[in-house]
C-alpha positions in Angstrom: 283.0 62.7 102.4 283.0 66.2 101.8 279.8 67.5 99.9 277.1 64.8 100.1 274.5 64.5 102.1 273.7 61.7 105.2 271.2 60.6 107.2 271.4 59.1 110.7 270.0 56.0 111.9 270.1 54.2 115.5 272.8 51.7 114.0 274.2 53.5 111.6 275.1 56.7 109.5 274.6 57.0 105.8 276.9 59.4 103.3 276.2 59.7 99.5 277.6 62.0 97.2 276.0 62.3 94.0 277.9 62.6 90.2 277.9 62.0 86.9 281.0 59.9 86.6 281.0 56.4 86.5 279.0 53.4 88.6 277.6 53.8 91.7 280.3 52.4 94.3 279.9 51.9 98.0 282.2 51.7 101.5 282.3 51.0 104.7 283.7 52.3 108.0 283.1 49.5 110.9 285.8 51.1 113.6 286.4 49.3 116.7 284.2 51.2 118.9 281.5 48.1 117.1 283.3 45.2 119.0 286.8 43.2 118.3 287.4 42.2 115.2 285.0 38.9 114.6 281.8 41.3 115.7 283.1 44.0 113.0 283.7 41.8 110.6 280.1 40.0 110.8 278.7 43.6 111.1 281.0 44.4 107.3 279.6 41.4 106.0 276.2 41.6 106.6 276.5 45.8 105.7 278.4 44.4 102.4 275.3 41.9 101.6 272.6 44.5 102.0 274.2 47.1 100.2 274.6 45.1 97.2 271.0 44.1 97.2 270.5 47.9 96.9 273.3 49.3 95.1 271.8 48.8 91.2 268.7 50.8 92.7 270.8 54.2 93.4 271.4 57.0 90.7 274.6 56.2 88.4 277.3 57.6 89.9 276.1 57.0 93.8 279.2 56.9 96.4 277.4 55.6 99.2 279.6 55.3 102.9 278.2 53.0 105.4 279.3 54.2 108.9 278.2 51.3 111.4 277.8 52.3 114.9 278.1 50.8 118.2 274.5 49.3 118.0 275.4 47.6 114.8 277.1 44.6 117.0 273.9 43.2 118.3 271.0 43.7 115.2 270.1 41.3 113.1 270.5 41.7 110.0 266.9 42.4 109.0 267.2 45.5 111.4 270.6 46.6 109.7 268.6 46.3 106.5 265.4 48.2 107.7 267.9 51.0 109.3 269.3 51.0 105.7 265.9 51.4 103.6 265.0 54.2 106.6 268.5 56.3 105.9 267.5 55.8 102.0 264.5 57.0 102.3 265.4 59.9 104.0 267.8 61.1 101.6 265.1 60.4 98.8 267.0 57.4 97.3 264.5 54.6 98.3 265.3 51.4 97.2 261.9 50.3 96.6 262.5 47.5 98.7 260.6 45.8 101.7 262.3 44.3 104.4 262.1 40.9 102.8 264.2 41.8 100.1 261.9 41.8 97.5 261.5 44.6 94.9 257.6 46.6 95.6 
């Protein structure tokens, strides 16, 4: 993503680009350095779930990318979730969310 911004996290990497144009949208890159395909595809839809939760909280227009990395296999998905808020607030789009999933 060529002109965003991202922040880092121990399990994964966040990219958002900011526009005017249309509603936010998000993706995901799970490659197979994360584990054979039933680990990525837990670690996609736990990613998916969470960002959903978030997604009506981010600026119109958001393209967020989800990069999982290797330590993405074993967390739970409460510390996917809490690596998400963290790489959120970093770029200064919190969600406004705890780690229960309840709005503050």
């Amino acid at each position: 993503m060529r002109g965003g911004v991202r922040a880092g996290r121990r399990r994964l990497v966040l990219h958002v680009l900011l526009s005017d144009e249309g509603s936010s949208k998000a993706g995901f890159v799970v490659s197979k350095a994360v584990g054979n395909s039933v680990v990525r595809h837990r670690v996609l839809r736990r990613l998916r779930h969470l960002v959903a939760q978030r997604l009506g909280t981010l600026p119109e227009g958001s393209a967020l990318v989800v990069r999982a990395l290797p330590a993405a296999a074993t967390a739970s998905s409460a510390e996917l979730g809490a690596d998400l808020d963290a790489a959120l607030r970093r770029l200064g789009l919190s969600s406004l969310r705890d780690n229960t999933g309840s709005t503050a």
